[in-house]
C-alpha positions in Angstrom: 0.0 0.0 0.0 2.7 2.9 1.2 4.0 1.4 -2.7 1.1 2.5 -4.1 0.9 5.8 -2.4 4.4 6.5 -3.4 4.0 5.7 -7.1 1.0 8.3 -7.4 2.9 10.7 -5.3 5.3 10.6 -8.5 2.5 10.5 -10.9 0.8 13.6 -9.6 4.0 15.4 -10.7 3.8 17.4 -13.9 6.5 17.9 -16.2 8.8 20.3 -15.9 9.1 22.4 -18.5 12.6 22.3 -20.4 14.2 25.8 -21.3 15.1 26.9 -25.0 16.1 29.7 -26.9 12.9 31.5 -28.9 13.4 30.9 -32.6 14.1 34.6 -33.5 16.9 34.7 -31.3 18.3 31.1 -32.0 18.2 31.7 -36.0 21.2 34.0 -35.4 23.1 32.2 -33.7 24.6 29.1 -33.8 23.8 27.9 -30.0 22.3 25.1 -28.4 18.6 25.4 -28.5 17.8 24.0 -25.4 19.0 25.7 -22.5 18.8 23.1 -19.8 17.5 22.4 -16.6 19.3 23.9 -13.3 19.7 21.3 -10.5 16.5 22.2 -8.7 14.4 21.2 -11.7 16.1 18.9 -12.6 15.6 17.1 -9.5 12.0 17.7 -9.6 11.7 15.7 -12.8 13.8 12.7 -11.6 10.9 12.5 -8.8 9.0 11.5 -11.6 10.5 8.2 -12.7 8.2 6.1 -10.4 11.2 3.4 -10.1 9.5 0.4 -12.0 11.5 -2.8 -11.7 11.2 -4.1 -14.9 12.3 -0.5 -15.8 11.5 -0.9 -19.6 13.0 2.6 -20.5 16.5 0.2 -19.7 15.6 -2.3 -22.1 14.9 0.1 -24.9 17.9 2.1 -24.7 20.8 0.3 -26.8 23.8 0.9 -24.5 21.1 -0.4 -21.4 21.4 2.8 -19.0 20.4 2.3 -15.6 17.9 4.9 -15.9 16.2 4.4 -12.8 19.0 4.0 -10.5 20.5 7.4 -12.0 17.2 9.8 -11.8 16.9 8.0 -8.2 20.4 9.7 -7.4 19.6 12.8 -8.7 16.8 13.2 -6.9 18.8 12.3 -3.7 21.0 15.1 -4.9 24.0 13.3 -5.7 24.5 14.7 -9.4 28.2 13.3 -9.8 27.0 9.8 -8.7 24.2 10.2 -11.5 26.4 10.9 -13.7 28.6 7.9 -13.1 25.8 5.5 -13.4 25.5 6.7 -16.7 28.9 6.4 -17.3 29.0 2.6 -16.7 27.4 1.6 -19.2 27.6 4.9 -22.0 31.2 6.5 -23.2 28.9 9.3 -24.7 26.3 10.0 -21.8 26.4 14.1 -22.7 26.0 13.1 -26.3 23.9 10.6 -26.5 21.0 12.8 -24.2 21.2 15.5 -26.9 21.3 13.3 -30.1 19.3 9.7 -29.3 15.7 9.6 -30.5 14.6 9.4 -26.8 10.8 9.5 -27.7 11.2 6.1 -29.9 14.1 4.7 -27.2 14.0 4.8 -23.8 11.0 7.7 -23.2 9.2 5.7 -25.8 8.8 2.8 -22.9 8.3 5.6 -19.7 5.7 3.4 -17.6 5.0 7.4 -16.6 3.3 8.3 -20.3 1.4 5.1 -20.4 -0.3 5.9 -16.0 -3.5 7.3 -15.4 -3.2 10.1 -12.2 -5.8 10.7 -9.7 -7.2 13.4 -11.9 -7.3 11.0 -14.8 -4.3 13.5 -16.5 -1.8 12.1 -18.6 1.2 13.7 -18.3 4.1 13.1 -20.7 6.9 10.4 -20.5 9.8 11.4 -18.1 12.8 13.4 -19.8 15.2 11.4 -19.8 17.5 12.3 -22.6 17.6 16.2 -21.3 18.5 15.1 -17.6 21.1 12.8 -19.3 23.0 15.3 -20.8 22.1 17.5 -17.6 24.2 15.2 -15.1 26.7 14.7 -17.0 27.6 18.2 -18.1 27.0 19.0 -14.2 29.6 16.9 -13.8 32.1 17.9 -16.2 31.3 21.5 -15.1 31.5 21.4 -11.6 34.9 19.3 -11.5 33.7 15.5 -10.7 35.1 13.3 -13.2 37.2 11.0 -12.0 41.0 11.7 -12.3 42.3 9.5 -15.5 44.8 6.8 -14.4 46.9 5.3 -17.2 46.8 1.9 -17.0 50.4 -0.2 -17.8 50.9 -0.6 -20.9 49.7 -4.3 -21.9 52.1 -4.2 -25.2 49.1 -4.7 -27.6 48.7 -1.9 -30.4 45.3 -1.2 -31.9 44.2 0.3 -35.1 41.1 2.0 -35.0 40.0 2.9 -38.6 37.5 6.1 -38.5 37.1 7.9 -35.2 33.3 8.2 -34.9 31.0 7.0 -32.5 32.2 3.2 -32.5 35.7 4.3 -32.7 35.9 6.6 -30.2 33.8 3.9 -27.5 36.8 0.8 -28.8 39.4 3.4 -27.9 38.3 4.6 -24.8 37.6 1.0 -23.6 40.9 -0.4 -25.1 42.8 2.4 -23.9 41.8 1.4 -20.5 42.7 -1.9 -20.2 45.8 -0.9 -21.5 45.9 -1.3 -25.0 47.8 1.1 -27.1 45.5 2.7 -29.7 46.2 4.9 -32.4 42.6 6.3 -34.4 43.0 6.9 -38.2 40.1 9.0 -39.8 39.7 10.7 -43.5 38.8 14.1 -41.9 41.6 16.3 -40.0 40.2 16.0 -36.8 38.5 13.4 -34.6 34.8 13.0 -34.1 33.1 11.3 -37.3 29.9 12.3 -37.6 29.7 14.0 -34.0 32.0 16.7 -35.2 31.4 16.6 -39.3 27.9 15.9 -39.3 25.7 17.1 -36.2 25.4 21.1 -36.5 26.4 23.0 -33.6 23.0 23.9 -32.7 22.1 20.5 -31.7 25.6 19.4 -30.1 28.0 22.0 -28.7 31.7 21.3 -29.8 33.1 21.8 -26.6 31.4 18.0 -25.4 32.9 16.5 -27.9 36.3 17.8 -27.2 35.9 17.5 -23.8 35.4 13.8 -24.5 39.0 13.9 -27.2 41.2 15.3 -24.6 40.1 12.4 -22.0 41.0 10.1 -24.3 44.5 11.7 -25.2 44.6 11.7 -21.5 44.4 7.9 -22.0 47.4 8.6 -24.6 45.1 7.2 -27.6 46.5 9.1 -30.5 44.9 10.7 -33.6 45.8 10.4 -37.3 44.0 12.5 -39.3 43.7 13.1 -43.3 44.1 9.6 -43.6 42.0 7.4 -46.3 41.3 3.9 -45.6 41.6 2.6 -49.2 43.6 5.6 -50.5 46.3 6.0 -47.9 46.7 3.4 -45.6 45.6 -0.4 -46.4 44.8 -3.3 -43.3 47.5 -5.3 -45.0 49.6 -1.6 -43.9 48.4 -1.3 -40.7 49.4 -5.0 -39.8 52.7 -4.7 -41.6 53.2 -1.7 -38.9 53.2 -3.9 -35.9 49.5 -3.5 -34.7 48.0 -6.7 -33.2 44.4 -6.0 -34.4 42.3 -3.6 -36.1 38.6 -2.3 -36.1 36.7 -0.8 -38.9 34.2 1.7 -38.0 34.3 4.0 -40.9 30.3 4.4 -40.7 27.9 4.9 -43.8 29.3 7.8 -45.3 28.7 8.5 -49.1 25.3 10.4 -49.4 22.4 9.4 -51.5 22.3 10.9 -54.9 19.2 11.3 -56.5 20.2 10.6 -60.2 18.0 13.9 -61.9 19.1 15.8 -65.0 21.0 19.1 -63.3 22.0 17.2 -60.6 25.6 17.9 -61.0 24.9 22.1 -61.3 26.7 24.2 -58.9 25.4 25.1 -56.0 23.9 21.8 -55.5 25.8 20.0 -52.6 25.7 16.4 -50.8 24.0 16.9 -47.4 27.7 16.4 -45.4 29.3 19.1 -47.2 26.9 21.4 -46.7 26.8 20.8 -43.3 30.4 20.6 -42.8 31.2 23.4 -45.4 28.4 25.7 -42.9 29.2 24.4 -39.4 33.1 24.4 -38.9 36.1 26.8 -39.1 38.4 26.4 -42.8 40.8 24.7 -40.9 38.8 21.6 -39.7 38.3 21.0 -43.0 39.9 19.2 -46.2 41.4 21.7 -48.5 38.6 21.1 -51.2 35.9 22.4 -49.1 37.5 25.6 -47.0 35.9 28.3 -49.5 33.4 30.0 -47.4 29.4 28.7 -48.5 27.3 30.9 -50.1 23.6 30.2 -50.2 21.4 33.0 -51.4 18.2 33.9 -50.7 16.0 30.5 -51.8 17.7 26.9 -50.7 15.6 23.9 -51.2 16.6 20.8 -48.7 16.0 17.0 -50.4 14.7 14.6 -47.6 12.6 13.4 -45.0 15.4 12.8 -42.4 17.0 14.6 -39.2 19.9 15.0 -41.6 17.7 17.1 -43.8 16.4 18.6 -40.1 20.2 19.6 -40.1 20.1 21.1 -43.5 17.3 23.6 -43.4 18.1 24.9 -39.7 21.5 25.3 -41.2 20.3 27.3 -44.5 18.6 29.3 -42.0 21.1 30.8 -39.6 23.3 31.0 -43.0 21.2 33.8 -43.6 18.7 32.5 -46.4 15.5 33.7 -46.8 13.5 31.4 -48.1 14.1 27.6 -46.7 11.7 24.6 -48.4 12.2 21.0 -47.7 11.1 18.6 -49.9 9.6 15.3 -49.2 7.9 12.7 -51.2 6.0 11.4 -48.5 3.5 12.7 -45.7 5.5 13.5 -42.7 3.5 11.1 -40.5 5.8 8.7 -42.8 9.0 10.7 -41.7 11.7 8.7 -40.2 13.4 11.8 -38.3 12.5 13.0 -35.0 9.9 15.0 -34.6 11.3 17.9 -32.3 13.4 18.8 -35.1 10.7 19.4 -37.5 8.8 21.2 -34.9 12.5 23.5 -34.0 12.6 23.8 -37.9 9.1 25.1 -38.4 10.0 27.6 -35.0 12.6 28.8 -37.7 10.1 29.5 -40.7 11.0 26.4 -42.8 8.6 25.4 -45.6 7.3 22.3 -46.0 6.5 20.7 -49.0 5.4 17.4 -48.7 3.9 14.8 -51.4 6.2 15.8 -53.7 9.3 14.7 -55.3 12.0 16.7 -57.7 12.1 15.9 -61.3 14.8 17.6 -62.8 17.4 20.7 -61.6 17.0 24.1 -63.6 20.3 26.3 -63.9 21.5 29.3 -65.9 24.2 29.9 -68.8 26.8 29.5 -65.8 25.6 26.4 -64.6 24.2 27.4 -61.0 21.1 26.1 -60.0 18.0 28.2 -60.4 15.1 26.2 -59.5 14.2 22.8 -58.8 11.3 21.1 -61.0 9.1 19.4 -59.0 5.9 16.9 -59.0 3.1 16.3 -56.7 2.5 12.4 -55.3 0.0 10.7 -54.0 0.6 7.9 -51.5 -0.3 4.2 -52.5 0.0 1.0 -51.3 3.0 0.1 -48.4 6.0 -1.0 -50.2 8.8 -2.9 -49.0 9.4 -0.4 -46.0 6.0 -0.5 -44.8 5.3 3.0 -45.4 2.8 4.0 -48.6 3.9 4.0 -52.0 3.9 7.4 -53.2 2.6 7.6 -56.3 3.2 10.8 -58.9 0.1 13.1 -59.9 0.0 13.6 -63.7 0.3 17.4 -64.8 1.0 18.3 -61.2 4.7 20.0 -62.3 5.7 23.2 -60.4 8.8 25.0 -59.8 10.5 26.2 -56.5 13.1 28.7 -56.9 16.5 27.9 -55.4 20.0 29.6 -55.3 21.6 26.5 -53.3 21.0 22.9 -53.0 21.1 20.0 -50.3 20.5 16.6 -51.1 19.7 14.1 -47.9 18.3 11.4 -48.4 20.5 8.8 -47.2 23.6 7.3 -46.7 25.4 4.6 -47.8 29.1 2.7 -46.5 32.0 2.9 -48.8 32.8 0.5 -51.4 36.4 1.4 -51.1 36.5 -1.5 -48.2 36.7 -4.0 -50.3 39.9 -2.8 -51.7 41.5 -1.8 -48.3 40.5 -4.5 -46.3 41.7 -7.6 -48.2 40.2 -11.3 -47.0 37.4 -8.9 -45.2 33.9 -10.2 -47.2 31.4 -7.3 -47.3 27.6 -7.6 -48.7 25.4 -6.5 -51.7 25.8 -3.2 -49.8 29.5 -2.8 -49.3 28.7 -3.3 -45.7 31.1 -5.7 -44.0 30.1 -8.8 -42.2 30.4 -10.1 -38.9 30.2 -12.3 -36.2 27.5 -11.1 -34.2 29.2 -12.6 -31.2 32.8 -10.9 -31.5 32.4 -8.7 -34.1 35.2 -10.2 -35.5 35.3 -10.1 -39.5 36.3 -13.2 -42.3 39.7 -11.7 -41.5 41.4 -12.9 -38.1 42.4 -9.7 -36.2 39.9 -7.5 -38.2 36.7 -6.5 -36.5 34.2 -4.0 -37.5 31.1 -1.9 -36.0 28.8 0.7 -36.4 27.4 2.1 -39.4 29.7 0.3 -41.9 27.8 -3.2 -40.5 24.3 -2.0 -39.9 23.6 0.3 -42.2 23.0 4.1 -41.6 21.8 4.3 -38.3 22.0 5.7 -34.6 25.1 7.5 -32.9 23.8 5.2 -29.6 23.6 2.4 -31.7 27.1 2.5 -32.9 28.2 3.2 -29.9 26.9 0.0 -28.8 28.7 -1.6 -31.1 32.2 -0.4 -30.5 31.3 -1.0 -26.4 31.0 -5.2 -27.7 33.3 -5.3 -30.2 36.2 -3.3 -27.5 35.5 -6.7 -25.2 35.9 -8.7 -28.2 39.0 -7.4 -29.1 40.0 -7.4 -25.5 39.7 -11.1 -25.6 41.1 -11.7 -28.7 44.7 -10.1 -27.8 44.5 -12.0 -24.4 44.4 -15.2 -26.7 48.0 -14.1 -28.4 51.4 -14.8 -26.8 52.5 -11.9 -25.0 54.2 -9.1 -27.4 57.4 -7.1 -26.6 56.2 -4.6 -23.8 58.1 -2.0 -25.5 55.5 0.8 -27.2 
């Protein structure tokens, strides 16, 4: 009985409300929208989780956060502790609670949304994602991570091919047992995605390089400009004295649309013009430091939080008009919904049912306009979502001095040429053992995007977290190497 009074003691508690910039201010700058909780409120809405002991939110989230135990000591007012428990199980806690699809995750399974209060008021699921990020930017902040200790050196050296999401969780979990790793990654700096893909809107750079200079604390090292394929082969890396390597060079060649114009300037793949609007010249390959230029009219291709990324982008570039372009509905949209909603604060135009026939330019070959068609949605194909279907003599134009194209992304067929004896599918995505990661190559595991397709940054994450033990185990299997680094 006291059980039961306690649980709707919780339940009577609303939901506190989470603090963001208003979208006149926020298109001007290049901040975080949300502004955060401060520790009072944020303690208020850990008193919500009612502590359910099948705790389903822990099932749903990939990495398995002990959500409950954490929000149970925040409310007690031990932040750092929180913060740890995330830590256990997460090497991205402050990312992850700003970039995981909590409402399809972990708040998609809040026993909280799904409870009838006294008043018969349903209140919203508990946020978990924002108090997440809250704890453990508290605790970067207010000086309670732990102090790094260097483990002795176990002799093994690691190769960790791309330095995203999966990479960066083998590296830190290698690094600790001992394991010398060194991170090789296309782009200058490290990150992946994190840093050459999420806008700084959504993710501020300083968490991410919070997170690089633990690791160089754990003396991981960084090689940067560095082409799997084009500079550096796994026959190379082996020939170099490492003991093992991972591949976790994510899905990263974007989805083209294969349209007549297509190749006009002014037309760019969704990561450059991210990347090209986003970072400083010198975080950047040579070939895209020229400063991006958008006009007054840019049109964003796809459905996606990618193309969420894009528009909010076009916007605090300065254009004027900002259209994206989807051929579905958006109840069919894949991306989350808070970002269409942050994206519509910002004046985006919407234009769904519709799909772009050809690209118009002028005598300089710049894009103009984009020809477009109307659809209609049919049957469910393949995905499950409707079929859309296109309206006869439904043609219009939308003008456009810039182009983005998201819709998609797809792993590198290069792999096949720099990872010799490493088999790879219809989709240039490499194979593995679902147990140990491990690939048809001994030595060689892989993770992330490159095996599952275009996916999560938690999910990836999870990945490099299983394949780290994996890899762990496998060098504890090999005679003992010189303990000379």
């Amino acid at each position: 009985m006291a059980k039961d009074v306690e649980v709707q003691r919780r339940l009577a508690i609303s939901r506190v409300p989470i603090n963001k910039q208003d979208p006149e201010l926020r298109k001007k700058n290049w901040d975080e929208v949300f502004l955060g909780f401060d520790l009072d409120a944020a303690k208020t809405e850990a008193m919500r989780c009612i502590q359910c002991p099948t705790a389903p939110c822990q099932q749903a989230c990939p990495v398995h956060n002990d959500i409950p135990g954490a929000f149970k000591l925040l409310e007690d007012g031990d932040v750092f502790a929180a913060a740890e428990k995330f830590r256990e199980t997460s090497n991205l806690p402050e990312l992850c609670g700003r970039l995981c699809p909590q409402e399809r995750l972990c708040e998609g399974e809040c026993v909280v949304a799904f409870a009838i209060r006294p008043d018969s008021h349903q209140e919203p699921p508990v946020t978990i994602g924002k108090l997440e990020a809250f704890v453990t930017d508290y605790q970067r902040r207010n000086g309670g991570m732990p102090i790094v200790v260097v483990p002795e050196p176990s002799g093994f050296n690691v190769a960790i091919v791309g330095a995203g999401p999966a990479g960066l969780a083998v590296a830190e979990e290698l690094a600790k047992q001992g394991h010398a790793c060194t991170m090789y990654d296309a782009w200058p700096e490290p990150g992946g995605v994190l840093l050459y893909g999420i806008p700084n809107f959504k993710l501020s750079k300083d968490v991410l390089q919070d997170k690089l200079k633990y690791l160089d604390r754990l003396n991981v090292k960084f090689v940067g400009n560095t082409w799997i394929g084009k500079d550096v082969t796994i026959d190379d890396l082996f020939a170099q004295g490492f003991h093992a390597v991972f591949v976790g060079t994510g899905a990263s060649l974007g989805g083209k649309l294969s349209v007549p114009g297509e190749n006009l300037t002014g037309i760019f793949a969704a990561t450059e013009f991210l990347v090209r609007g986003n970072l400083r010249p010198d975080q950047l390959p040579e070939h895209m430091r020229d400063g991006l230029q958008v006009g007054e009219d840019v049109v964003v291709i796809g459905g996606g939080d990618t193309s969420m990324d894009c528009v909010r982008t076009a916007v605090r570039l300065g254009a004027k008009r900002v259209t994206c372009v989807y051929r579905r509905t958006e109840s069919e949209m894949l991306g989350r919904t808070e970002e269409r909603n942050h994206a519509r604060e910002e004046g985006v135009d919407f234009q769904f049912l519709t799909i772009p026939l050809h690209f118009i330019g002028n005598d300089d070959g710049h894009v103009t306009g984009v020809e477009c068609q109307q659809m209609e949605l049919g049957e469910p194909d393949e995905s499950g979502r409707r079929r859309p279907i296109p309206i006869p003599h439904s043609e219009f134009i939308i003008p456009a001095d810039s182009v983005a194209i998201a819709i998609g992304y797809n792993a590198d067929p290069i792999i096949k040429d720099a990872a010799p004896g490493v088999q790879t599918n219809r989709w240039n995505l490499v194979e593995v053992d679902k147990s140990t990661f491990m690939t048809s190559r001994p030595g060689v595991f892989a993770g992330g995007d490159n095996v599952n397709g275009a996916d999560l940054v938690v999910t990836a994450l999870a990945d490099g977290r299983r394949a780290a033990t994996a890899i762990h185990e496998y060098l504890d299997s090999l005679p003992p190497p010189n303990l000379r680094r």
